[in-house]
C-alpha positions in Angstrom: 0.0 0.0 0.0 1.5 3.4 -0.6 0.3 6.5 0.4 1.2 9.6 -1.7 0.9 13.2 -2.3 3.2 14.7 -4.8 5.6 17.5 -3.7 6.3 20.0 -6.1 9.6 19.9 -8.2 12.0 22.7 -8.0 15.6 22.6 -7.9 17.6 23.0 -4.9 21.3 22.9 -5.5 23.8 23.0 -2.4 27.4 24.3 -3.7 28.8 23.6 -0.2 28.2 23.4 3.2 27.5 27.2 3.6 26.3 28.5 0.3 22.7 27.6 -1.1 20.9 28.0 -4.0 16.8 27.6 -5.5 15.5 28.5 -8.9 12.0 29.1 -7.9 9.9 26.9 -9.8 6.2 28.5 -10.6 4.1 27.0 -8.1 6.6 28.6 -5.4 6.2 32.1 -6.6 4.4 34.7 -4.5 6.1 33.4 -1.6 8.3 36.3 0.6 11.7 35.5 0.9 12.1 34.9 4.1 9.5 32.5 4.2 10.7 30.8 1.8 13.9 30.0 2.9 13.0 29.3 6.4 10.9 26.9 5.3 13.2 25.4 3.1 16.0 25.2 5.8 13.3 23.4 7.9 15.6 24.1 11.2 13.8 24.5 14.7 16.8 26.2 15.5 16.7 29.0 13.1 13.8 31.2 12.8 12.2 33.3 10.2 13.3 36.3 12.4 16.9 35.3 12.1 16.6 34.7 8.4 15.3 38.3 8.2 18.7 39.7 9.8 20.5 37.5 7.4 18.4 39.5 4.8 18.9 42.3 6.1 23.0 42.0 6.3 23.1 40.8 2.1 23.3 37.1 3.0 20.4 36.6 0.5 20.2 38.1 -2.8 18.1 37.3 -6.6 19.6 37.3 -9.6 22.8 38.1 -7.9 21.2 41.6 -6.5 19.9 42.4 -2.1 16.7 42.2 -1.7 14.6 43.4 1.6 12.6 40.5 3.7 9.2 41.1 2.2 10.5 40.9 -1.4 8.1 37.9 -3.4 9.5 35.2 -5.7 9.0 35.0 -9.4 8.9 31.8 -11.4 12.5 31.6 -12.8 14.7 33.7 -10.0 17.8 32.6 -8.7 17.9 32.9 -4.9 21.1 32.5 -3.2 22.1 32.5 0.4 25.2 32.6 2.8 24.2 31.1 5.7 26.3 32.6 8.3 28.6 30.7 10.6 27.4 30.2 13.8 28.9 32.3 16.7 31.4 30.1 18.8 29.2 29.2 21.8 31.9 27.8 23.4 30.7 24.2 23.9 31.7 22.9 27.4 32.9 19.0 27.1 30.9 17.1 29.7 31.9 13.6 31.2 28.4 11.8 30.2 28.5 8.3 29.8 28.2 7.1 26.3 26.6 3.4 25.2 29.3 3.4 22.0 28.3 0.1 20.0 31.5 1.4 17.2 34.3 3.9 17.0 37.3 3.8 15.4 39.4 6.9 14.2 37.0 8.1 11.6 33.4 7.2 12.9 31.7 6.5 15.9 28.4 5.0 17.0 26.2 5.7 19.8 23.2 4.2 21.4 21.7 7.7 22.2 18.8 7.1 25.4 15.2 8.8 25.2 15.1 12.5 26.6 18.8 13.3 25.7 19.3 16.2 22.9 21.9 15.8 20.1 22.9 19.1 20.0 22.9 22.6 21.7 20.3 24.5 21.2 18.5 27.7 22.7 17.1 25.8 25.9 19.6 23.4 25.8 23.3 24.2 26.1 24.4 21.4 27.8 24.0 17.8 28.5 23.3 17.0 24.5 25.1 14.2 22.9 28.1 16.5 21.3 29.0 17.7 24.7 29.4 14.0 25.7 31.1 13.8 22.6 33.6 16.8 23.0 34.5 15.4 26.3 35.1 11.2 25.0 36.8 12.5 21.3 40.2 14.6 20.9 38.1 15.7 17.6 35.3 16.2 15.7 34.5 17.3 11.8 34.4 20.7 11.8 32.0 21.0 8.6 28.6 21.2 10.3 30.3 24.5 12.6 30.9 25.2 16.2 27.2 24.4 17.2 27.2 20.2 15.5 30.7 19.3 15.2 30.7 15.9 13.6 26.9 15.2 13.7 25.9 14.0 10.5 22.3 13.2 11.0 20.2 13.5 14.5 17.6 11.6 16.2 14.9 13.6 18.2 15.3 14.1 22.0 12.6 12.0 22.8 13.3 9.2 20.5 16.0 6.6 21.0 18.4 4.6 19.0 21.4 4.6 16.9 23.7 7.8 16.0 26.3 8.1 13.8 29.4 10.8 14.3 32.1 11.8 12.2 35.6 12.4 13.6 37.1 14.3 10.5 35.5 16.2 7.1 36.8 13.5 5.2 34.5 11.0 7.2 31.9 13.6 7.4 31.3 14.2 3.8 31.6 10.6 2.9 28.4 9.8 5.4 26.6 13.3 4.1 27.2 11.8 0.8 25.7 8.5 1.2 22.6 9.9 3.0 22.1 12.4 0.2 22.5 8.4 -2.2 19.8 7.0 0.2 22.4 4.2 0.7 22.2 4.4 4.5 20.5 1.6 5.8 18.1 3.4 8.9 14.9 1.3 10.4 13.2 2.1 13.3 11.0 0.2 15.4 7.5 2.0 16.4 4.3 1.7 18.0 1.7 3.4 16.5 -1.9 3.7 17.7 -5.0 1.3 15.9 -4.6 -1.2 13.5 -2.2 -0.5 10.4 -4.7 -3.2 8.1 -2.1 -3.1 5.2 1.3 -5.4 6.6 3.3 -3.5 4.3 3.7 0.1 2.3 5.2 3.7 1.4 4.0 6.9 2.8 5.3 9.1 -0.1 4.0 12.7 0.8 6.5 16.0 1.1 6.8 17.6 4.4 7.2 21.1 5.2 6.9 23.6 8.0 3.1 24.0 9.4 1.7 27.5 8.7 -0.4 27.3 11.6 2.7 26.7 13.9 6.5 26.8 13.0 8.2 24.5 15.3 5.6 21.8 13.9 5.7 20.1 11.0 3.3 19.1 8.2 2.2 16.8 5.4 2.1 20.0 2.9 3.2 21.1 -1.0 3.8 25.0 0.1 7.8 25.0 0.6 7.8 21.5 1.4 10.5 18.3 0.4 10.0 15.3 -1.1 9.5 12.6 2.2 9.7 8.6 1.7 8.9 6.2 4.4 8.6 2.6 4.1 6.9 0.5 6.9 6.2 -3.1 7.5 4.0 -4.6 10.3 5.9 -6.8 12.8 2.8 -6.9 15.2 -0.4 -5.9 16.1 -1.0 -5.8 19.8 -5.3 -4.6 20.9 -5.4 -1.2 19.7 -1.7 -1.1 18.7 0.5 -2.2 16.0 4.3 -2.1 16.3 5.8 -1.6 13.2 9.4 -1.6 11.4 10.4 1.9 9.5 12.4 2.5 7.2 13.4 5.6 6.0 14.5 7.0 2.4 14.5 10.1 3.2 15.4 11.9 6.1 13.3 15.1 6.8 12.5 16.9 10.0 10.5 14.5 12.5 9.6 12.5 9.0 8.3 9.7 10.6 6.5 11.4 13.1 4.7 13.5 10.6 3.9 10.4 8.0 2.6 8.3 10.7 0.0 10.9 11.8 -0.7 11.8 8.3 -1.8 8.4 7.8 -4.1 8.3 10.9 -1.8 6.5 12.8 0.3 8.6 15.3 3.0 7.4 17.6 2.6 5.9 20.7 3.5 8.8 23.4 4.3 11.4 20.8 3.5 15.1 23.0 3.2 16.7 19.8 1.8 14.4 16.8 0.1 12.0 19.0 -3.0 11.4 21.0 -3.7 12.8 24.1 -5.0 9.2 25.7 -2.1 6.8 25.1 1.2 5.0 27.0 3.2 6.8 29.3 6.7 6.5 28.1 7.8 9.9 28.4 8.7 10.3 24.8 7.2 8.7 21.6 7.7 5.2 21.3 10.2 5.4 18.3 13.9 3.2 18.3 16.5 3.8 15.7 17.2 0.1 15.7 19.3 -0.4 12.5 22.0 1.6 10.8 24.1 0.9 8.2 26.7 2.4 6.2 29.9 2.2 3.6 32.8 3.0 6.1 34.6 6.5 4.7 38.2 5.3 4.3 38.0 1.0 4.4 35.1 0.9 1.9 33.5 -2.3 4.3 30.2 -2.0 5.1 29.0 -1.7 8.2 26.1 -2.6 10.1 24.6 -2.0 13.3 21.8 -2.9 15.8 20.1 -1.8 18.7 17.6 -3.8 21.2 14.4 -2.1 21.8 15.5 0.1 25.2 13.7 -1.3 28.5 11.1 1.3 29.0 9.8 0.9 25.1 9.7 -3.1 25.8 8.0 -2.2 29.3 4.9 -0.8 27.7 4.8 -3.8 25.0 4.6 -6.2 27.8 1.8 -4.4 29.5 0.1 -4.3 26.5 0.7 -8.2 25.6 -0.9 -9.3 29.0 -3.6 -7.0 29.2 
């Protein structure tokens, strides 16, 4: 079964890790600038107020000329962007115990718990997976700035699972590279409320900031990206069914947003979810498998997690009730 809503098709083409560019196709004209690329950065950690003062200091420009925040897209411009470096927040390195399944001098692997954040953030300077890192590695890649040295990829606070890290740019862009391929291997395991009735399919449906509130996201085609996910059914328990996920792409709380779009939220999500459901403390989501091409041996490499204690807790209870 696949479920499917087309996104629109526009070119986004990313020179390097600081300078972006979008020809605005014609169903994405009309839009204000900074709209536009807030959206399309589709960070909770930068806001449209943020990319105005970016505007404002000729980060962005059209047709290689400034324009002001409220300027509106044509059909056929070409927006550029400088996003600027981050200010040096000077990340403290903090002894936190790490559950490392793989490291070696180019990558490393982490078993990240429920409720811990991968990086700092406004709210959250400290206690986030790179300050454990800072402290346990002599180095990190440097490409993703000051703010996310060597993450790759995240996981959400409140989900749990597998995390990969880069220790230099040369491992870094080899992993940015394959997730940009799709040949990353990432499955989750989930419990989702009511019966999924199809035991396998593809939610294919872009996802993009919701209008209605910007720290959410949304099945939409207004400044949105293309969004795969794949799921299979691995059981269904009373008015649950715990699921496998796979993911193709990798957009902003993705899974979180297809399952809901589907009529199936998470188990325990605050946000997409149900008010009446299990108390976990977090949605019921485990980043269970990873795989990838290791940077500098070529081997593949493949990793697993067991579904953490508290997630298996609330399967029991639902088993023997």
């Amino acid at each position: 079964m696949t479920f499917q809503n087309n996104p629109l098709e526009h070119v986004v083409e990313q020179d390097d890790e600081r300078q972006l560019e979008w020809t605005i196709a014609p169903e994405q004209a009309g839009q204000r600038i900074d709209k536009f690329i807030t959206d399309q950065l589709a960070d909770p950690a930068i806001s449209r107020t943020q990319v105005q003062d970016w505007i404002a200091s000729g980060a962005a420009s059209v047709g290689g000329r400034a324009v002001k925040a409220n300027y509106k897209l044509s059909a056929g411009d070409s927006l550029s962007v400088t996003v600027p470096e981050p200010e040096d927040a000077a990340i403290v390195p903090e002894d936190i115990p790490l559950d490392i399944v793989y490291e070696d001098s180019d990558v490393i692997v982490i078993n990240k718990p429920r409720g811990m954040v991968v990086h700092p953030a406004p709210g959250h300077s400290g206690g986030t997976v790179v300050n454990a890192l800072m402290h346990h590695c002599r180095d990190l890649s440097g490409i993703n700035g000051v703010l996310r040295p060597g993450i790759v990829h995240r996981i959400d606070k409140d989900t749990s699972g597998l995390l990969m890290a880069a220790k230099n740019d040369l491992a870094h862009l080899s992993l940015a590279e394959q997730l940009k391929e799709h040949s990353v291997t990432r499955k989750y395991v989930a419990l989702v409320h009511d019966n999924l009735h199809h035991d396998i399919g593809t939610i294919d449906a872009p996802i993009g900031r919701d209008e209605k509130d910007r720290k959410m996201f949304t099945v939409t085609t207004k400044g949105s990206k293309h969004a795969v996910t794949h799921f299979q059914v691995i059981e269904r328990i009373g008015d649950y069914t715990l699921v496998e996920l796979q993911l193709e792409t990798g957009r902003t709380h993705q899974i979180r947003v297809h399952l809901k779009y589907i009529g199936h939220p998470l188990a325990g999500d605050p946000v997409y979810g149900r008010n009446k459901t299990v108390a976990l403390g977090g949605q019921a989501l485990h980043a269970a498998a990873l795989g990838f091409t290791h940077p500098r041996t070529g081997e593949r490499l493949e990793f697993e997690a067991p579904i953490p204690d508290d997630m298996q807790h609330v399967l029991t209870s639902l088993r023997n009730r």
